[in-house]
C-alpha positions, 0 to 999 in steps of 0.5 A, a space after each residue: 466352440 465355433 458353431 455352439 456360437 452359431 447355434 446360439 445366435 440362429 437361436 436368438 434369431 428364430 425366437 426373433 422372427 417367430 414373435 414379430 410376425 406373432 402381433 396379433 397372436 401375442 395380444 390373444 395370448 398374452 406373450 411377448 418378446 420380453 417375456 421370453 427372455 425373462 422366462 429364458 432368464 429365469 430357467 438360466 437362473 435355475 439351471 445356475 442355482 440362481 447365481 449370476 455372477 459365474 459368467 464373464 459376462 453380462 447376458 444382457 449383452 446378447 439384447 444390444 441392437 448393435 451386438 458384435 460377436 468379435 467384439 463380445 469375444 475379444 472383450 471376454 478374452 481379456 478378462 478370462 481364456 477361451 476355454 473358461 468363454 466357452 464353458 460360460 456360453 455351454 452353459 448359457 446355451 443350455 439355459 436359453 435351450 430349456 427356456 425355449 422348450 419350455 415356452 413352446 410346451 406353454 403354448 403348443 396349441 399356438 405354435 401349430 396352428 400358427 400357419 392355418 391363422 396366416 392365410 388369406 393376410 396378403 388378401 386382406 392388405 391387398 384391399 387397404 392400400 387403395 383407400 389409404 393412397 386416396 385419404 393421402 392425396 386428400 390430406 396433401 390437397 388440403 395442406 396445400 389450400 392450408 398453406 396457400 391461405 396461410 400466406 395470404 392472411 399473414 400479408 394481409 396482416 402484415 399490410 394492416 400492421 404498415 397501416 397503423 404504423 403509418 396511422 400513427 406516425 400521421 397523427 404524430 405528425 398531427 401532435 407536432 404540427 398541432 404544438 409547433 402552430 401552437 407554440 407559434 401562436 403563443 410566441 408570435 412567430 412567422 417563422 422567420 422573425 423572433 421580435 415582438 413575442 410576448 416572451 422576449 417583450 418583457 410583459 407582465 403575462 411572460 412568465 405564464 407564456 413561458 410556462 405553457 411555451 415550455 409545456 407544449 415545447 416538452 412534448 414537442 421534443 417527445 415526438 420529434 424524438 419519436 419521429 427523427 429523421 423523418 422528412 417532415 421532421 426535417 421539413 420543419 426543424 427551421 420552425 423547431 430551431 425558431 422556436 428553440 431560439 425564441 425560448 433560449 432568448 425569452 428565458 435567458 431575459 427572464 434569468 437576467 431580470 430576476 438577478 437584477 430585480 433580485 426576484 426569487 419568484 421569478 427567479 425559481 420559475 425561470 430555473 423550473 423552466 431550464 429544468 423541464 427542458 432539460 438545459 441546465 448547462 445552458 442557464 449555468 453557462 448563462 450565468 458564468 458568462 453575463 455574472 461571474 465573468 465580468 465581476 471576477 475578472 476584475 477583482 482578480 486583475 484588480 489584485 496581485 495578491 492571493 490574500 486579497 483575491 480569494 476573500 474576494 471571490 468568497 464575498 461574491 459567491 456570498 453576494 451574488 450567489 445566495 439567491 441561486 443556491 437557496 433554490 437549487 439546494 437546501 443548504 443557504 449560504 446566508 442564513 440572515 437573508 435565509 431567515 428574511 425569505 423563508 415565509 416568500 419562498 416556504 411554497 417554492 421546491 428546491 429545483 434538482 439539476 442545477 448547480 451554479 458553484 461548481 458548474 459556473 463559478 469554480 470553472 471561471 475562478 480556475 480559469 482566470 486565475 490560470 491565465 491571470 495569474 500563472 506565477 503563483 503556480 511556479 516553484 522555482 521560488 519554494 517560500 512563494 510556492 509554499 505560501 501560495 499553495 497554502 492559500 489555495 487549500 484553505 480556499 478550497 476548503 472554504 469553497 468546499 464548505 460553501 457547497 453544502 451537500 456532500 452530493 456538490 463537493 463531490 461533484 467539485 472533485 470530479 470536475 475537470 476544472 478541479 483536476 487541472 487545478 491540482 495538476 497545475 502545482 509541482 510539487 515533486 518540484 517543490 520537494 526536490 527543492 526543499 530536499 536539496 535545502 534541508 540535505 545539503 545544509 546537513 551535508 556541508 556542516 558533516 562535511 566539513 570540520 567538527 566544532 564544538 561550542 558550549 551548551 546555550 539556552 538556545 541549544 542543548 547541543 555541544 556539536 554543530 553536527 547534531 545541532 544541524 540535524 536537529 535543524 533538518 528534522 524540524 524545518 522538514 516539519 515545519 508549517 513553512 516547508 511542510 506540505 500535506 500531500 508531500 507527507 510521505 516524501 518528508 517522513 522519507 527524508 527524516 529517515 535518510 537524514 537520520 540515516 547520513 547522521 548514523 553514517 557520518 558517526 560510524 565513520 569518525 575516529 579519533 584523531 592521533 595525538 601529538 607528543 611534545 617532539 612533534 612526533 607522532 603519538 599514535 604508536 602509543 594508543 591502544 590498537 582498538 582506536 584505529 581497527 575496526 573503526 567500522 567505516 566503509 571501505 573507500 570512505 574517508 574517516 573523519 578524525 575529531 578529538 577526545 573533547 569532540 568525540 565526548 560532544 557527540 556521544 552526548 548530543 546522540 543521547 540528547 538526540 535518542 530522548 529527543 526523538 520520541 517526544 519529536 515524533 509525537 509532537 511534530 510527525 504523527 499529528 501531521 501524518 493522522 491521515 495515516 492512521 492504519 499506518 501508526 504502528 509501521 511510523 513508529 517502527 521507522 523511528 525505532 530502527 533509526 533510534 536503535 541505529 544511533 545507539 548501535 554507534 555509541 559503543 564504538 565512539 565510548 571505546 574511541 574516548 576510552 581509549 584515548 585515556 588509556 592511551 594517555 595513560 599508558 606513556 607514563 606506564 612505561 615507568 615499571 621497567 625502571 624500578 630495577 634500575 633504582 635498586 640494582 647495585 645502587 645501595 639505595 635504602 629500600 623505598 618507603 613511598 611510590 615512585 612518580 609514574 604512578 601520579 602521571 598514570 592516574 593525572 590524564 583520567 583525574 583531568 577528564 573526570 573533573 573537565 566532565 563530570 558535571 555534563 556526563 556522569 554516568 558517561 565519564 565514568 564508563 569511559 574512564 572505567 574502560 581505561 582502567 581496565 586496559 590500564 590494569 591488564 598492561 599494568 598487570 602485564 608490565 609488573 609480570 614482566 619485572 617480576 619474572 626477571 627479579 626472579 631470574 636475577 635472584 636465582 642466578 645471584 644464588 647458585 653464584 653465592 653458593 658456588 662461591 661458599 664452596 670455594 671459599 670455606 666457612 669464610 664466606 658463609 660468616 660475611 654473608 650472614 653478617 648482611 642478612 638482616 638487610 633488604 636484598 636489591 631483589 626485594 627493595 624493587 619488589 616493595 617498590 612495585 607493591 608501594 606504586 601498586 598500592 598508590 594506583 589504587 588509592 588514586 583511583 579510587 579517590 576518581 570514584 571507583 572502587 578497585 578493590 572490587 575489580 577482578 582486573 586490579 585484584 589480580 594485580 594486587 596479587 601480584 606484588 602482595 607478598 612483598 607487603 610483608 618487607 614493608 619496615 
């Protein structure tokens, strides 16, 4: 296989060789390197039955400048084995084998007489190279000249591009020496002198003085830009500087004589003039420096009140200031005078740049008032701190709305006279003070003991908890305390003093009551009241009296219907700012409402259980009743026994203390009592039943016992007492009579027993003996 690749190869080379040196004949002839290898191409594609796609690979890769043979055959291996290679190149070589016949067969005469056209060439090239080494040393000769030419026009073109810079710059420094002299003249100066120019002289003819001194000083200012650092700029800046002072001095007793004369005319000229040189800063400063500082510095070391101060300032900005706001703005601060000078000012443009309110007053107000008056920024006292920044906001505002223009107020609010301002009030400060306040005061009347006082006109409130709560929410809200930039701490402080209230509620229990020995009761109270208080762990659980517990489960419901109509009234008018945040405000109350009612069932079984409590004591009556009857001879019983009033007193007493103040309270309250009372009730008469039964049972197989031993005798005597009650059957009627006696007390309370599972299935329990009943 190894020298098939090599022929194939030479082959390639061959074809190669005879075609390039073939140029001319391949013109004659028509044939050309690439069509033979369409030619080769289409007898491949004959031989293949024109199919392409049997080969491993691409015969296009044979025509590659960098062809490699190692690299074509180790490409081909690893996609199929040597032998089906060889197979392909076999059939390769053949087709590029009969292509070559072919085109030789084509053209034969050609290939012949390929030798006999070649003779004489070397001649013939011979006879050109001379001619063509001298056209190469001419061509050098005149790239040469070229080039030299070249160089010499570009410098010469560079020396006439200096020449008009230099040209200019001279006619430039003409234009200034021919304004400066100019100017000069106008002014009167010598250079070194500013007394006696006409500007500063106060004549009739200033103002046209000046208005050509400030035209001629513009373009004088253009091109000293034009030409800075130059060394005749820096030659004649002692004449630009004379002239500059000459101006500022003739302008600045321009301003003043137009404020003293209250000329508008002269006025707006003048500003025109600071206008197109560009010194606005300067006529503003003029006027903070010669007008605002010496009036209000006197009206505010003449006052010690901020009541007095700011109404002062805003009559001077409208005394003093309209004059110059009405030609630097379109909006007039005194519409009377506005009105009075429309006709002498219709012909005058409103001068753009200037602004004296917020660039010359405001800065010198917040200036004096911080090194006057630094006190009023303290807040170690919050009433003073309060007032005080209330005033100043409501001044500001004032100042903002005598502004006019969106365009100054922003302006304002940039200025870093405003943002000193507003850095110099604490207010973390103040609301730490405010905080400590309102949370302590909270804090002292949840620490301490509970007291309870009587519903009043002034409060609603039967504990001095809820009441000191209520006191909280509203001073946080009130105009004395409440701050608008502070509104989001106050509305925090509302949730954490609803939040301690919630807390201070699920840590109460109820107190342990005292019986008429001193002793402690506690052990007689159901086990609810003192487990699962829900308090902390680590806590100390307040202790507070059935009466206190009943006042604050109705001041926390006197609270949650409070708290919505508080919210709508007080907070949310006061945080309107936050109007994409109403929902989530909203949504704070209702968690802190909804954790104040999650506390009310706990508090509704403390009371409920100390009614059960008091009335499980006299409960305790059932296991005496067999001890009434048992070997006594007493007559069977005709009414319940005394217990059962002392069961029914203790609920009797509370629902008559309450039901005026709480319904619908007393009655769950007390309707969770009898539940409690009904199930131990239910329990205790279980108990005595069941040892009825067992005595009676026994007293039976003893009778019986007895008749067997003693004959026909014994069943005479005992059938002689069989129309009485047995003792078994006076306890069960007397359980059924104090039964039925609890349930005719309890409902004359309000409630209907009958109807109740618990009292039903007691009522179960002693029915049967009814029938005992004489």
């Amino acid at each position: 296989g190894q020298h098939k690749k090599i022929l194939f190869c030479f082959t390639f080379c061959f074809l190669f060789d005879f075609f390039s040196q073939q140029t001319e004949r391949e013109k004659d002839s028509g044939i050309s390197w690439s069509e033979v290898v369409e030619m080769a191409e289409e007898a491949a594609s004959s031989l293949l039955g024109g199919s392409n796609k049997r080969f491993c690979f691409a015969r296009e890769d044979f025509l590659r400048e960098n062809f490699d043979v190692d690299e074509f055959i180790s490409s081909c291996r690893r996609r199929v084995s040597l032998e089906a290679l060889h197979d392909d190149l076999t059939v390769h070589y053949k087709a590029l084998k009969n292509a070559m016949m072919e085109l030789i067969n084509k053209d034969y005469a050609d290939f012949v007489s390929l030798s006999s056209s070649l003779v004489g060439m070397e001649k013939e090239i011979g006879n050109i190279l001379v001619p063509l080494g001298q056209l190469r040393e001419e061509v050098s000769s005149v790239k040469g000249s070229v080039d030299s030419a070249r160089t010499r026009l570009e410098s010469l073109l560079q020396r006439r591009a200096d020449f008009v810079k230099k040209k200019a710059m001279l006619e430039r420094y003409l234009v200034i020496s021919q304004k400066i002299n100019s100017i000069e003249q106008l002014l009167r100066l010598d250079g070194r002198s500013i007394a006696g120019n006409p500007v500063t002289s106060g004549d009739d003819d200033a103002e046209d003085v000046l208005e050509r001194v400030t035209s001629a000083f513009n373009e004088l200012q253009f091109q000293v830009e034009q030409a800075e650092n130059s060394a005749f700029v820096l030659a004649i800046t002692p004449r630009i500087t004379a002239i500059t002072a000459s101006l500022q001095s003739g302008l600045e007793k321009s301003f003043q004589s137009g404020l003293t004369n209250n000329d508008s005319h002269r006025l707006h000229r003048c500003l025109r003039t600071y206008a197109a040189i560009d010194r606005t800063s300067a006529v503003e400063a003029l006027f903070r420096t010669s007008v605002v500082r010496p009036q209000l510095s006197t009206v505010i070391s003449s006052h010690s009140s901020l009541d007095a101060i700011y109404p002062s300032v805003i009559d001077f900005v409208n005394a003093q200031c309209t004059p110059l706001v009405s030609l630097t703005s379109s909006f007039h601060l005194s519409p009377v005078a506005s009105a009075s000078s429309d006709s002498s000012k219709s012909h005058m443009a409103n001068i753009q740049g200037i602004d004296f309110l917020v660039n010359a007053v405001w800065p010198e107000v917040i200036s004096l008032l911080v090194n006057q008056t630094p006190t009023i920024f303290a807040a170690g006292n919050p009433d003073a701190f309060h007032s005080n920044f209330k005033k100043s906001m409501q001044f500001l505002e004032d100042f903002e709305r005598i502004c006019g223009t969106q365009a100054s107020v922003k302006r304002l609010r940039g200025h870093a006279s405003y943002q000193l301002f507003m850095s110099k009030w604490s207010l973390p400060v103040y609301f730490q003070l405010r905080f400590q306040d309102i949370a302590w005061a909270l804090e002292d009347v949840l620490g301490g003991s509970l007291a309870t006082h009587q519903v009043s006109q002034d409060s609603n409130f039967r504990c001095t908890a809820a009441e000191a709560l209520w006191s909280s929410l509203h001073r946080c809200w009130s105009d004395s305390v409440f701050l608008q930039p502070l509104a989001h701490r106050f509305w925090k402080l509302t949730l954490q003093l609803l939040s301690r209230y919630c807390t201070w509620l699920c840590d109460l229990q109820l107190e342990p009551e005292t019986s008429k020995d001193g002793t402690n009761s506690a052990s007689a109270t159901p086990p609810s009241s003192r487990v699962g208080s829900g308090s902390p762990v680590g806590s100390l659980p307040m202790c507070a009296s059935c009466k206190q517990l009943v006042a604050v489960v109705l001041d926390t419901d006197e609270l949650l219907n409070r708290l919505p109509t508080f919210l709508s009234h007080s907070i949310q008018p006061r945080l309107a700012a936050w109007s994409s945040s109403a929902s989530q405000i909203s949504d704070g109350m209702l968690e802190s409402r909804l954790a104040l009612k999650q506390n009310q069932p706990k508090l509704n079984l403390l009371i409920s259980d100390f009614l059960c409590g008091g009335c499980l004591v006299h409960l305790d009556g059932v296991r005496t009743v067999p001890r009434l009857y048992r070997h006594t001879n007493r007559a069977a019983p005709t009414e319940a026994c005394a217990y059962v009033g002392n069961v029914v007193r203790r609920l009797q007493t509370f629902s008559e203390e309450y039901s005026s103040s709480g319904k619908v309270h007393v009655h769950k309250w007390c309707d969770g009592a009898l539940t409690s009372v009904c199930s131990r009730y239910k329990a205790l008469v279980s108990d005595v039943l069941l040892s009825v039964k067992k005595t009676e049972d026994s007293m039976q197989r003893l009778k019986k016992a007895r008749r067997s031993l003693a004959g026909n005798v014994a069943g005479t005597d005992s059938s002689s007492n069989s129309l009485e009650l047995s003792d078994e059957d006076k306890i069960r009627l007397q359980l059924f009579l104090d039964v039925e006696s609890f349930g005719l007390k309890v409902e004359t309370l309000g409630f209907q027993m009958r109807d109740t599972k618990v009292y039903s299935d007691l009522f179960a329990l002693v029915q049967p003996a009814s029938s005992l009943r004489s």
